[in-house]
C-alpha positions in Angstrom: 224.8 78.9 17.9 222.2 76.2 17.4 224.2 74.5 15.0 227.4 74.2 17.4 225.2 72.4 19.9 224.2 69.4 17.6 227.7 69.7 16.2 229.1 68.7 19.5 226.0 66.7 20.7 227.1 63.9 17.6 230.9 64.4 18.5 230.1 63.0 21.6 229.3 59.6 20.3 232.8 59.6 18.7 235.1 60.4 21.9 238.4 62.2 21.1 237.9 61.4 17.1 236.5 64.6 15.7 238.1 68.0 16.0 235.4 70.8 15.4 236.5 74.2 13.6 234.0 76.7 14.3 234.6 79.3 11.2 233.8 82.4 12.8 234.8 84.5 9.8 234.8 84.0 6.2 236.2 86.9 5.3 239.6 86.6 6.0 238.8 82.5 5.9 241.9 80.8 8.3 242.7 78.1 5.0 245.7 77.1 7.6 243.7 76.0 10.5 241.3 74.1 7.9 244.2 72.5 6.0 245.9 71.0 9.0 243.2 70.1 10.6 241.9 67.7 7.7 245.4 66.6 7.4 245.5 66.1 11.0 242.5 63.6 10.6 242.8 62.6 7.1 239.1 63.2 6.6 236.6 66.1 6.6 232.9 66.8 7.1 231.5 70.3 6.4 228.4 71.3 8.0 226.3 73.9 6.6 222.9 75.3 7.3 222.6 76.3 3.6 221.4 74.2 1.0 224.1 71.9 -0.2 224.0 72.9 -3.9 226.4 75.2 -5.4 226.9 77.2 -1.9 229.9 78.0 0.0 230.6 74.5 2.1 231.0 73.6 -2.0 233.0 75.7 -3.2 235.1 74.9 0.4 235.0 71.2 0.0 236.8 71.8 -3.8 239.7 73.8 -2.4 240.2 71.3 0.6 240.0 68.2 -2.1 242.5 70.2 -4.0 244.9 71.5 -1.2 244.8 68.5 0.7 244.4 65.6 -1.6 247.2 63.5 -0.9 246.6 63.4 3.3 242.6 62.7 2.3 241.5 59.1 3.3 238.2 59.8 1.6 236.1 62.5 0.1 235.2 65.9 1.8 231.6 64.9 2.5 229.0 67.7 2.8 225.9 68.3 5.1 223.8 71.1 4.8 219.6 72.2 4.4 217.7 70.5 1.4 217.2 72.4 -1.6 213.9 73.8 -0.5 213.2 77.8 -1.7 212.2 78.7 2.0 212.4 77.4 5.2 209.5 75.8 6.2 206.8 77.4 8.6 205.7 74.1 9.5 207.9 72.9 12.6 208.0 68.9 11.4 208.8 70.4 8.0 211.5 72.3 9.2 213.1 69.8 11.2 213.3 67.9 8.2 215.2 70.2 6.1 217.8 71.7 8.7 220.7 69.3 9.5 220.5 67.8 13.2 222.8 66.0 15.6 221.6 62.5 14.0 222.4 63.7 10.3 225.7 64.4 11.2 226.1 61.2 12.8 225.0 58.9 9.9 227.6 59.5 7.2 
């Protein structure tokens, strides 16, 4: 998947920090592997191709803040697409809305 490989390219700049959980289903969702792994860490960043408003990585971010509040350092952060109606056909445009190894490196 295109979005594993910038996933791990902006691990890389954080050696043996990050843990990545590749959801491979969400239907059944494994809340157990997500639970301890953000209270493993103490933090969490969800990274989405879909538009960050009102989508799934939402709705997932509420039930981690809720089932692991006390282990969270800070808030469950979110990444995803801007709130565009379509993907752009324009390639710059594109590249602009779709999260990339150096978004997920910034926050």
């Amino acid at each position: 998947m295109v979005w594993g490989l910038w996933a791990n390219t902006a691990a890389k700049s954080h050696n043996g920090k990050i843990e990545i959980l590749d959801l491979r289903t969400l239907v059944p969702l494994d809340r157990e592997a997500i639970f301890n792994s953000v209270r493993k860490h103490n933090k969490c960043l969800l990274v989405t191709e879909e538009p960050t408003g009102f989508g799934f990585a939402q709705a997932l971010a509420g039930e981690i803040q809720q089932e692991c509040f006390e282990s969270l350092d800070a808030p469950v952060q979110v990444i995803g697409a801007e709130n565009m109606p379509a993907i752009p056909l324009n390639s710059t445009l594109e590249a602009t809305m779709i999260p990339n190894a150096e978004k997920v490196q910034m926050p």
